[in-house]
PASELO-126145 format. One record per residue (C-alpha): x negated, y negated, z; residue in one letter. Coordinates in steps of 0.1 Angstrom, whole numbers, padded with zeros to 4 digits, always signed. Layout:
BEGIN
XYZa ...
// end
This chain:
BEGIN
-1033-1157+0918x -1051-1128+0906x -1064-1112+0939x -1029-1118+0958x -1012-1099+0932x -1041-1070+0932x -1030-1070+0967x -0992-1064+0958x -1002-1040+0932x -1021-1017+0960x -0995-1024+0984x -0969-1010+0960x -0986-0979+0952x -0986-0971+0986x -0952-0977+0993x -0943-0952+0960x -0967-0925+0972x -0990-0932+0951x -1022-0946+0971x -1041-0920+0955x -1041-0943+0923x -1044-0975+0938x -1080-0982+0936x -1079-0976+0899x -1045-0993+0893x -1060-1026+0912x -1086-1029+0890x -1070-1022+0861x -1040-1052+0872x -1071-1073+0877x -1086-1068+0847x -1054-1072+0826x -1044-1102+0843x -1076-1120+0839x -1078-1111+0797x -1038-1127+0800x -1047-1157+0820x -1080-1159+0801x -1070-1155+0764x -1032-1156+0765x -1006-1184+0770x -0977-1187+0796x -0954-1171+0810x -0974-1141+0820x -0957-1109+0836x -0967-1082+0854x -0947-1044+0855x -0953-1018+0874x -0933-0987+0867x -0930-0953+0877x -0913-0924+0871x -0919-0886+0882x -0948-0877+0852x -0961-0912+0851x -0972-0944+0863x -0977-0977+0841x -0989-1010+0843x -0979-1038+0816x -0991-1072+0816x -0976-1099+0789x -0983-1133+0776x -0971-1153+0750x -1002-1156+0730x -1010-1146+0693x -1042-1135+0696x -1047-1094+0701x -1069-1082+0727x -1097-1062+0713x -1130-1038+0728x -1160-1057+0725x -1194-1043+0713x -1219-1053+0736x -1250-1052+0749x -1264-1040+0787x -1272-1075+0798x -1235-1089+0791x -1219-1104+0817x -1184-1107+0808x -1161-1085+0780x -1161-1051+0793x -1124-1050+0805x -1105-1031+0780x -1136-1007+0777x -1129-1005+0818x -1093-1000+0814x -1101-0972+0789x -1122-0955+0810x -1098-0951+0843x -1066-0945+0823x -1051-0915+0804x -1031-0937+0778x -1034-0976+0770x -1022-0999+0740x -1009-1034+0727x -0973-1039+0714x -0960-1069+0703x -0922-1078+0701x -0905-1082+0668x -0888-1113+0671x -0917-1136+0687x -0951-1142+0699x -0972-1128+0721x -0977-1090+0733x -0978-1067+0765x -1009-1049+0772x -1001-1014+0790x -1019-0984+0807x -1004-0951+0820x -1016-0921+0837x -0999-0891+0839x -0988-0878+0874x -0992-0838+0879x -0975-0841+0907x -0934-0842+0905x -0913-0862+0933x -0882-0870+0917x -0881-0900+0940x -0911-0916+0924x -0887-0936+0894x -0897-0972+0904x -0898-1004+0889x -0913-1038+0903x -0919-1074+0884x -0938-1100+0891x -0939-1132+0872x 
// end
């Protein structure tokens, strides 16, 4: 599930005009999705959005738990995604809605360049 919708993620970005991002934004799907399917509950969505200063990705579950950056060491295998995320994105954060569990994970970058016909949304569930 995970690598067919990295796929649609990439494929996406290129149909916006916004290939430049998609190596990135795959990986940062990827990583999202697999801390959702690993740690969260069901339903899970994924949204892509895009508007002419931005780009976002937000990935939700219905879990309680909140995602947090690990401290680890160099020969751990596993619990470096939200460090990764970090690292690729310009802005990135947890909210959780007020009337139920769960939360939706999100990352942005900021576009610098402006095509007014770059306001996009897609959802995947």
């Amino acid at each position: 599930m995970i690598g067919k919708t990295r796929r649609l993620a990439g494929d996406v970005l290129g149909g916006w005009g916004l290939g430049h991002l998609a190596e990135d934004a795959v990986l940062v799907v990827g990583e999202l999705l697999a801390n959702a399917v690993s740690y969260g509950e069901p339903p899970i969505r994924l949204s892509l959005w895009a508007a002419p200063d931005r780009f976002c990705i937000r990935v939700t579950d219905h879990g309680p738990d909140q995602p947090r950056r690990l401290a680890l060491g160099l020969d751990a295998v596993h619990g470096r995604g939200l460090s990764i995320v970090a690292a690729l994105v310009h802005e990135h954060g947890v909210t959780r809605p007020a009337d139920g569990p769960g939360k939706t994970v999100w990352a942005c970058w900021r576009l610098t360049t402006r095509n007014p016909d770059t306001s996009r949304t897609t959802t995947n569930t």
